[in-house]
KOLROZA-73152 format. One line per field, with one value per residue (C-alpha): x, y, z. Coordinates in pm, whole numbers. Layout:
BEGIN
u <- (X:...)
v <- (Y:...)
w <- (Z:...)
//
This chain:
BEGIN
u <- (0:149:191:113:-237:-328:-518:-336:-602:-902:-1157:-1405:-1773:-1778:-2108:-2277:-2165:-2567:-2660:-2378:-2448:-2800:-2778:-2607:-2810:-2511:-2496:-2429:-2122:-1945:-2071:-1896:-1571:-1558:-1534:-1258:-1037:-1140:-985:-692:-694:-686:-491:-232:-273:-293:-12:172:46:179:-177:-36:-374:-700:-959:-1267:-1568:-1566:-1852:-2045:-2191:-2501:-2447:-2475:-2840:-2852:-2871:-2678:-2537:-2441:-2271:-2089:-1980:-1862:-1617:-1504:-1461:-1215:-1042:-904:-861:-604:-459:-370:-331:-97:141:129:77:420:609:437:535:156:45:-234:-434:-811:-1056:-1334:-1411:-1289:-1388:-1733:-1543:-1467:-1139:-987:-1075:-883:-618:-562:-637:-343:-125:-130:-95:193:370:281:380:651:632:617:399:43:-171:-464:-721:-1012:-1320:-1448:-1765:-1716:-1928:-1889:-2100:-1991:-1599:-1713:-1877:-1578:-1330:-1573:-1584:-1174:-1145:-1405:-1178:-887:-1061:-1197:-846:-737:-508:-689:-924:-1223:-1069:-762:-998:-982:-1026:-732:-775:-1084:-894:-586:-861:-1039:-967:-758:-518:-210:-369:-474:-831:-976:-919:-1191:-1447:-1595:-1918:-1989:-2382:-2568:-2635:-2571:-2494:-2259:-2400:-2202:-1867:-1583:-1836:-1577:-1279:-1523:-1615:-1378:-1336:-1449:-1729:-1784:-2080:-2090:-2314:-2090:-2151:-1833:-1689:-1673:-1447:-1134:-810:-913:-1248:-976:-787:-1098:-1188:-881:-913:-1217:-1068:-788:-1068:-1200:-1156:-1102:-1154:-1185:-1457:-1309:-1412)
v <- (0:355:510:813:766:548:700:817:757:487:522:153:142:-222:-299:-603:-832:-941:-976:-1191:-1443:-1445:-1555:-1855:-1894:-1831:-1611:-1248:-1286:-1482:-1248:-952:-1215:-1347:-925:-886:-1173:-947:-673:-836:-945:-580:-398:-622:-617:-191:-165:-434:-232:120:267:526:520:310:411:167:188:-38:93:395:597:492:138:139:91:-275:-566:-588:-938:-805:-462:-622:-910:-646:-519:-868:-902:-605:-644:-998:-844:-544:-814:-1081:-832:-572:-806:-944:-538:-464:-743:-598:-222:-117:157:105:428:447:692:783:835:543:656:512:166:-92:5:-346:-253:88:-64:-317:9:203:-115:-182:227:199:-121:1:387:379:181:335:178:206:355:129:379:166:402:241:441:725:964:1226:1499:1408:1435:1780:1913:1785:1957:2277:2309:2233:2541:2741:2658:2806:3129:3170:3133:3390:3121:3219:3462:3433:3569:3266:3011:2874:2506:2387:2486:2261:1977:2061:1952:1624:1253:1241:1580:1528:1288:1377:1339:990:976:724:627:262:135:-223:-377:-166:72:504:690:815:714:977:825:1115:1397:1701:1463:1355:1642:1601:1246:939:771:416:212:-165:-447:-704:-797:-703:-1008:-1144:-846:-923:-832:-810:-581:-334:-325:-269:12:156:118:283:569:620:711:994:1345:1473:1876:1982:2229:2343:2392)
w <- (0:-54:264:136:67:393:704:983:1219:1172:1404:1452:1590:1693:1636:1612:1897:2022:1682:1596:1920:1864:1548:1630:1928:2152:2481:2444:2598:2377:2102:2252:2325:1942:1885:2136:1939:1616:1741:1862:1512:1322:1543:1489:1124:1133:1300:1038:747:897:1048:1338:1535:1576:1807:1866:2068:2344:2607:2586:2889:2740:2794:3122:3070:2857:3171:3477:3343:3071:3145:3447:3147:2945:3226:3316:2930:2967:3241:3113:2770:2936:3167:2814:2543:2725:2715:2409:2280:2444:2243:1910:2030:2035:2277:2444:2584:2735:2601:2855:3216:3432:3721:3730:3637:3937:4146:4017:3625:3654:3798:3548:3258:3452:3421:3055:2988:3183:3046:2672:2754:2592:2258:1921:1733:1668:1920:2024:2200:2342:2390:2739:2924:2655:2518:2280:2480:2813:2695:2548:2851:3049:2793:2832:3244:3255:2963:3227:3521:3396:3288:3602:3793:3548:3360:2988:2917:2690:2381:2392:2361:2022:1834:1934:2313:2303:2125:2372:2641:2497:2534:2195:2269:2054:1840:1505:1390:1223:856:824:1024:1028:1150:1125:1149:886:1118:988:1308:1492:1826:2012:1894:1818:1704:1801:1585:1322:1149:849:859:559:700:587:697:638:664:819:1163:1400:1464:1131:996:842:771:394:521:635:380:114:321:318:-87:-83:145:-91:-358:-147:-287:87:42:394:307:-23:-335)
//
């Protein structure tokens, strides 16, 4: 692939874990556990083909209203998936960051998030930012009352506060936007994933359920990316 073409940054909404189990009248767990192995899967291959960043949506702060059983599966899910892949991630020189606010997460899952930050920290290859109890409004507001703080201890004033103060202040500050944004399932929405980030990028929207993307998915979207007369609001 020429380099020069590729995205920087993909972006991944994950969807179509439930749909996948239930259609092979499996539990919804092992739906959402077939979709952790595929993303094992294609951040490995990103980072092999020279992607510098891939962000996926893991758990949004909505999500915290689908069943006890499942939500508190979905953390278990994670927790294991920090505790194996970190290490495995640190022999492949991935990074691994979190995107969201882990506070609300159990004591033992942050601890285990802080962990594989830390062991990764200093790799240099791809940066694997899992979205986990993220939301696009809540990171806004949060970016928003930080930017209000520092006016009101006289840090800024009013008039410094520009684009790139409220990037400065998000999740993703020093990262550059998505490129291209994938959504798996057939369903065309954002669902609060990266709107601030998102505003320039390729959206792509496929049918495929989640966990049976491929390496070859990735790389078709990447050829239909490469097609993409990006203009950034030009003529």
């Amino acid at each position: 692939m020429k380099q020069e073409l590729m995205p920087t940054h993909i972006a991944i909404i994950m969807d179509g874990n439930r749909r996948w189990a239930k259609q092979r009248n499996l539990p919804v767990k092992l739906g959402h556990k077939q979709g952790a192995e595929t993303i094992k899967k294609i951040v490995r291959y990103a980072n092999k083909i020279g992607i510098k960043y891939i962000t996926v949506y893991a758990f949004s702060t909505e999500n915290w209203k689908r069943e006890k059983e499942e939500v508190n599966g979905l953390m278990s899910l994670l927790k294991g998936y920090l505790e194996d892949f970190s290490k495995e991630a640190d022999t492949e020189n991935i990074v691994i960051k979190v995107l969201g606010n882990i506070s609300r997460l159990p004591k033992s899952l942050q601890e285990n998030i802080e962990k594989a930050i830390k062991r990764t920290q200093n790799n240099t290859g791809i940066v694997f930012n899992i979205a986990f109890n993220y939301g696009g409004r809540d990171e806004i507001t949060t970016a928003v009352k930080e930017i209000a703080e520092q006016v009101k201890e006289g840090k800024i004033s009013v008039d410094d506060i520009t684009e790139e103060t409220i990037s400065d202040h998000l999740y993703t500050r020093k990262m550059p936007d998505p490129d291209l944004l994938i959504r798996t399932s057939g369903e065309i929405r954002l669902s609060g994933f990266l709107p601030w980030q998102s505003v320039y990028s390729e959206f792509l929207f496929l049918d495929k359920l989640w966990p049976d993307f491929t390496e070859k998915d990735l790389d078709e979207a990447i050829e239909i990316y490469k097609k993409r007369n990006r203009k950034y609001g030009a003529k």
